[in-house]
C-alpha positions as CSV (number, residue, x, y, z in Angstrom):
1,X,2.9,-11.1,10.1
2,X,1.0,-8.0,9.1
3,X,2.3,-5.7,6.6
4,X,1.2,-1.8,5.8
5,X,2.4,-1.3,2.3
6,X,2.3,1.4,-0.1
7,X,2.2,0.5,-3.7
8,X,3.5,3.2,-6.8
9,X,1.8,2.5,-10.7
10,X,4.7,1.9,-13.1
11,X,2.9,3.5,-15.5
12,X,1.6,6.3,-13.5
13,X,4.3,7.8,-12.0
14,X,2.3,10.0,-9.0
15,X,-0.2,7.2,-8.5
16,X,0.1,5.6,-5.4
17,X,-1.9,3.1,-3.0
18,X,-2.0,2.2,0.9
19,X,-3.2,-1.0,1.8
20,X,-2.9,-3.9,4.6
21,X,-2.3,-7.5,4.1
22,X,-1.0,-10.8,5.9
23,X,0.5,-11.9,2.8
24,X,2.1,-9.2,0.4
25,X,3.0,-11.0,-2.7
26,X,-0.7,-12.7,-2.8
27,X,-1.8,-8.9,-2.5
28,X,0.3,-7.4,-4.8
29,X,-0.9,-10.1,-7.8
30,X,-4.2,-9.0,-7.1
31,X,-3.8,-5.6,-8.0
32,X,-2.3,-5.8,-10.7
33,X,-4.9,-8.5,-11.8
34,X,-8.2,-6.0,-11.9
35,X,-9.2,-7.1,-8.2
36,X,-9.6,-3.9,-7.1
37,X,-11.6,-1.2,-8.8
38,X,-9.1,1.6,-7.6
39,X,-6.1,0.3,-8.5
40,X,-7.2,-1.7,-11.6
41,X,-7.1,1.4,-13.7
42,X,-3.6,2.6,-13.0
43,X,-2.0,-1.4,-13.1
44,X,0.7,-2.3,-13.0
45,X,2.2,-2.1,-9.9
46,X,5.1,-2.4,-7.5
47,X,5.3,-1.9,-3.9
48,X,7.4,0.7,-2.9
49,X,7.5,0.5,0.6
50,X,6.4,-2.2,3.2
51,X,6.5,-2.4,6.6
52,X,5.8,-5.8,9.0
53,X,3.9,-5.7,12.3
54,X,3.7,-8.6,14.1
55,X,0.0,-8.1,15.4
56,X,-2.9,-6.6,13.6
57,X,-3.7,-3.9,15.5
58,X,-1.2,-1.6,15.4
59,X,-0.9,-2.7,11.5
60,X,-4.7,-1.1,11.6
61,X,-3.5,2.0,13.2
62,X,-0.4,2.6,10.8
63,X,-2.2,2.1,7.7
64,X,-5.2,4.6,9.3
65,X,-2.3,6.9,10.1
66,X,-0.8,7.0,6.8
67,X,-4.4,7.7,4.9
68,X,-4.3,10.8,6.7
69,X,-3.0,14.3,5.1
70,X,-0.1,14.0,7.4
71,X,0.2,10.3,7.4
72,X,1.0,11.1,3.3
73,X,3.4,13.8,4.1
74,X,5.0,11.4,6.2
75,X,5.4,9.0,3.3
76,X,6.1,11.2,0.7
77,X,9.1,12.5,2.2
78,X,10.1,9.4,4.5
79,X,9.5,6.4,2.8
């Protein structure tokens, strides 16, 4: 499976983060271990949405679509 996820900082309340994996609780432990140079500074995290795709490309299309200012509108008020 391929999963689009969004991720919310517990601590920052209107930081959030888009991302793409094949295993989601792998990914999520890497954020909130300093992995990533984004999301390292606004740890820790929990994923607030997620959504499963069973190939990888249209995974790669959602997660484009959802970086986009309408793809975050989307999000904000849908998921």
């Amino acid at each position: 499976m391929h999963y689009v996820y969004i991720l919310r900082s517990i601590k920052f309340k209107d930081k959030f983060y888009t991302g793409r994996t094949t295993d989601l609780v792998r990914r999520l432990a890497e954020h909130n271990r300093h992995e990533n140079e984004y999301t390292s500074r606004y740890k820790p995290w929990l994923i607030k949405t997620y959504v499963a795709f069973q190939t990888k490309e249209p995974a790669i299309s959602f997660e484009k679509y959802l970086k986009t200012p309408s793809g975050r509108a989307f999000a904000k008020k849908r998921l």
